[in-house]
N, C-alpha and C positions, 0 to 999 in steps of 0.2 A: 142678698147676693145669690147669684145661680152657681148651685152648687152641683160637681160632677159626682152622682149618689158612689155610694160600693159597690163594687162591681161581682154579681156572681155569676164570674166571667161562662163557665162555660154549660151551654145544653146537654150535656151527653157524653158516656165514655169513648167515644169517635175523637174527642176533640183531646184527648189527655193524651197522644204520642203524632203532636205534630214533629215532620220532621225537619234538620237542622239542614240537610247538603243536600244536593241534587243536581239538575241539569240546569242552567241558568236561562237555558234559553225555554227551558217550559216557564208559561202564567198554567198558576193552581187556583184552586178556587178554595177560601177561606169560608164556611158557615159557623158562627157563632149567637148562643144569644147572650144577649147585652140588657140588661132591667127587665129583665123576661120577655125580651121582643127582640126576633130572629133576625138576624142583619147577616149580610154576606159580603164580602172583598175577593184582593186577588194575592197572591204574594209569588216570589220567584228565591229562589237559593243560589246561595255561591256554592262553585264546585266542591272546595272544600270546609274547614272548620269554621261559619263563621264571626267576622270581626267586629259584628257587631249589629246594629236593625234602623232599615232608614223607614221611617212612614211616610208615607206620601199624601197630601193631603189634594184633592178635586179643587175644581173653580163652581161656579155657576154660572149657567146651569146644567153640570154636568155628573157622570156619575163616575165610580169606581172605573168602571172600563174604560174613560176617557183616556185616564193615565194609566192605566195598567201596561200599556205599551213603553214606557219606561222602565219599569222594574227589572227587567233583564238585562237592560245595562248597565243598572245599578247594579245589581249584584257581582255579572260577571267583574266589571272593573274596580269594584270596591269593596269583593268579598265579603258581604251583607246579605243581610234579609231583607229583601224590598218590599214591601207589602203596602196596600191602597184599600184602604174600606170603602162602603157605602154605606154613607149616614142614614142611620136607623131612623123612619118617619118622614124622610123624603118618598117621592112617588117617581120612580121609574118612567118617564114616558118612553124615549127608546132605551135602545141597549147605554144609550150616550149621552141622553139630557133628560133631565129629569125636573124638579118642582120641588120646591122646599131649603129653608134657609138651616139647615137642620145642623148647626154648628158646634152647641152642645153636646148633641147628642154624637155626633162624628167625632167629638173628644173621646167619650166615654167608649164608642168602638174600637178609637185607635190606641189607649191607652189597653184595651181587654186583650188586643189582638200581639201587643208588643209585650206585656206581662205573659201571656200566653207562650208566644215564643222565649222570652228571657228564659221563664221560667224550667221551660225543657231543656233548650239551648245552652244556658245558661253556665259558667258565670261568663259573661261578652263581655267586649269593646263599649266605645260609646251607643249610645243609640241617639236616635238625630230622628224628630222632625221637621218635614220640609213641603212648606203650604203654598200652594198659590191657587192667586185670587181669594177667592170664599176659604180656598184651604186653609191662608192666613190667618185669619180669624177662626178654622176650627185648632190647629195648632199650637195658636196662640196660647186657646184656653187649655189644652191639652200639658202644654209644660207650667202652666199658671197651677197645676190641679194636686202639686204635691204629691202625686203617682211617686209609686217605691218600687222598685223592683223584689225579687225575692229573698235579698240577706240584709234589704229594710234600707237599701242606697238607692239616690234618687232615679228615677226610672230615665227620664230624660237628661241627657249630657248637652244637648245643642240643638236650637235653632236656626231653619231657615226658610226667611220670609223673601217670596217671590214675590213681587207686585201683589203684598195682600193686603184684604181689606183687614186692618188694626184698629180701625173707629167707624163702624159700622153704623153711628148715628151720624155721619157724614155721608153713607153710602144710603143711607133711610133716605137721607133729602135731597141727596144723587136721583137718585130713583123716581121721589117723589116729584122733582122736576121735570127727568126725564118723561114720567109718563101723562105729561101734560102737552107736552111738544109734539106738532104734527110731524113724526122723523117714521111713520111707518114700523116694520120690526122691531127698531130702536126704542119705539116709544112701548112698545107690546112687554121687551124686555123689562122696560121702568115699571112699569104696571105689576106686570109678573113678582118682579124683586121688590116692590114695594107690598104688596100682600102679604108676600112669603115672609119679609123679612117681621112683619105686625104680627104674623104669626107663631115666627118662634121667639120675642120679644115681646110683643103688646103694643097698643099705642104707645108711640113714647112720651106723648102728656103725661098719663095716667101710668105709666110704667117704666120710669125713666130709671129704676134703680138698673133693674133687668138689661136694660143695654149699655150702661155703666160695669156692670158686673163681667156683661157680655164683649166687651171692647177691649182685648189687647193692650191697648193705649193707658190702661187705667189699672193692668195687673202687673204693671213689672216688679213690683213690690213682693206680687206672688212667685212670679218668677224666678228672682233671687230667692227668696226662701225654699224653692223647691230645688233648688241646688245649680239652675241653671249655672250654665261654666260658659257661654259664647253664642253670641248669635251672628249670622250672615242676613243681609240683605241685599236684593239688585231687584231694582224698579229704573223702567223706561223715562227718563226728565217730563216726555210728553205723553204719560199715558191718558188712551181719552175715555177708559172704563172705572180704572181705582185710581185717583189722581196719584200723584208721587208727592203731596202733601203729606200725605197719611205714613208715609216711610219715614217722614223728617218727623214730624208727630214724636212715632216709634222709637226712631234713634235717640230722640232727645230724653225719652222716659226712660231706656235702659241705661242710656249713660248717666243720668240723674241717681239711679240704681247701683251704679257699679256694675253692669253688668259687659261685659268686654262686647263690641258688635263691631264688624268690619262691614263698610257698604258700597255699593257700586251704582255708580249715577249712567246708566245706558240714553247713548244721546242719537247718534243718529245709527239704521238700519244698515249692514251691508248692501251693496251693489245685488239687483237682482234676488233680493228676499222679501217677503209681505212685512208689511208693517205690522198688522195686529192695528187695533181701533188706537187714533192717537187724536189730542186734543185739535190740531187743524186741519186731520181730517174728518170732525166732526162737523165742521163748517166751511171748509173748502172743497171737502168732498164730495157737495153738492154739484160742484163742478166739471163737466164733463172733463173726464181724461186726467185730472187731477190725482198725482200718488205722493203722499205723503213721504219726506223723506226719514222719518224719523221713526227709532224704535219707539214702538206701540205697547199693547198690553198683552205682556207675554211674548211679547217676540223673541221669534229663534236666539237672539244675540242677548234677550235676559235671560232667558230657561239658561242656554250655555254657561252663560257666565257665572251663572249659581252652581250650574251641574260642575264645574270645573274648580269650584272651590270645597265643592261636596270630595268630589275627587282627592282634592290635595291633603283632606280632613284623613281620609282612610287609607289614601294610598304613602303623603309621606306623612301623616303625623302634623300636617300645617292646621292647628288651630285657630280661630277668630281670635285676634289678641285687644283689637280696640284702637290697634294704631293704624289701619287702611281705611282709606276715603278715595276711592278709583273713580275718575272720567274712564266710561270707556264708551269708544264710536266706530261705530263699523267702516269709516273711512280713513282714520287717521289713527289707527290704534287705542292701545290702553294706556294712562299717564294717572299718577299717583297725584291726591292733591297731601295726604298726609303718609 
């Protein structure tokens, strides 16, 4: 099983008075190292005391700075610490995509970074991570990993999984198809995520414990036992990058768990917003003029609809209780199926 080593979280006495409040509208730049090897993020402060620490976890293939534009409205609205790493062992190509399926390893950063602040900060609120796409799956393992905070209570209170990848050995032969298909970029990206992903997994003939270990889909067992308390979920019905299989997957293993999850099925796009890649416009969209009407991967109207539950978590106190199953459609509203 891939195990998230101990962490001696920090390089240097620089990193022993990070601070707790600040201006929320600054991004800071986090340096730590993590297994002896120097890794950097971003994070933003609530004005005042705060209620608690949201991690944010990246997609692929992207980096820390992709979402670091988020953190300050986490914070300001949910008087949090919003912080985003960058997976130690991925390769930066710009400031905003990068290379490497470095999932593990962005556990072990975002667990250092969140002990780090608990620990000064400390005693907090909940703390919550909240992954999308690839972040999914580093998040995943991230509350899977029995992380403790500092008076030895579970580090992580809640999950939330945004259109992410939870069985990454489905996203291997996503990939692995993808990059056999003459689709141009599309195919370049399959190619890309299928290396990447052999690389921080192995073949999965020959290595299949490792992407078992490595799958979300397969830890909720751990999860519960690290104290998990609730997770949220919202995936687009038609996503055409991380199917919305992979949620149903999810949802079925933590509620097999006991684990309370509320989840939202995103159907079609508001009037006048991009889709995000969805599964018919991956083949109608071959079509001149052709726009998909349906929320895609990651669309504005799932990011929302997660951010808006994130919201309700810190601002009133609404936790995931296990009894929410939401339709929501950017044309005809939101409607509960439980």
């Amino acid at each position: 099983m891939l195990a998230l080593a101990a962490l001696p979280i920090l390089g240097g006495t620089a990193q022993a008075a990070v601070p707790c409040s600040g201006d929320p509208s600054a991004v800071q730049t986090l340096n730590i190292t993590v297994s002896g090897t120097p890794t950097y993020g971003f994070y933003a402060l609530p004005a005042g005391p705060p209620k608690g620490i949201v991690v944010v976890g990246h997609g692929y293939p992207q980096t820390a700075a992709s979402v670091a534009p988020m953190l300050p409205g986490i914070a300001q609205r949910d008087g949090v610490i919003a912080l985003a790493m960058d997976y130690h062992g991925t390769v930066d190509v710009t400031p905003t995509t990068s290379r490497g399926w470095r999932v593990t390893e962005g556990a072990e950063d975002s667990i250092a970074a969140a002990k780090l602040f608990e620990g000064t900060c400390g005693p907090l609120g909940p703390i919550t991570a909240y992954g999308i796409s690839m972040g999914g799956n580093m998040t995943g393992l991230a509350v899977a990993s029995h992380a403790t905070r500092a008076n030895g209570q579970p580090l992580f209170d809640y999950w939330f999984d945004v259109a992410g990848v939870t069985n990454p050995i489905e996203t291997y032969l996503d990939a692995t198809a993808i990059s056999q298909a003459p689709l141009g970029s599309i195919q370049q990206t399959g190619i890309n995520g299928k290396a990447d992903i052999e690389q921080e997994f192995g073949n999965p003939i020959l290595n299949l414990g490792n992407y078992t270990a490595g799958s979300p889909i397969f830890r909720a067992s751990d999860m519960k036992s690290s104290g998990l308390k609730g997770v949220v979920i919202a995936h687009g019905v038609l996503d055409g990058e991380v199917t919305s299989d992979q949620s149903a997957q999810m949802l079925a293993m933590l509620l097999l768990n006991g684990i309370p999850t509320d989840i939202s099925a995103v159907v079609t796009k508001p009037p006048g917003t991009p889709s995000g890649l969805t599964l018919d416009g991956d083949v109608l969209g071959l079509i001149p003029g052709y726009e998909s009407p349906f929320a895609g991967h990651v669309n504005q109207l799932v990011q929302n609809t997660a951010l808006a539950k994130l919201d309700a978590l810190y601002q009133q106190g609404q936790a995931p209780t296990g009894n929410h199953a939401t339709i929501v459609d950017g044309n005809a509203g939101s409607f509960p199926l439980l």
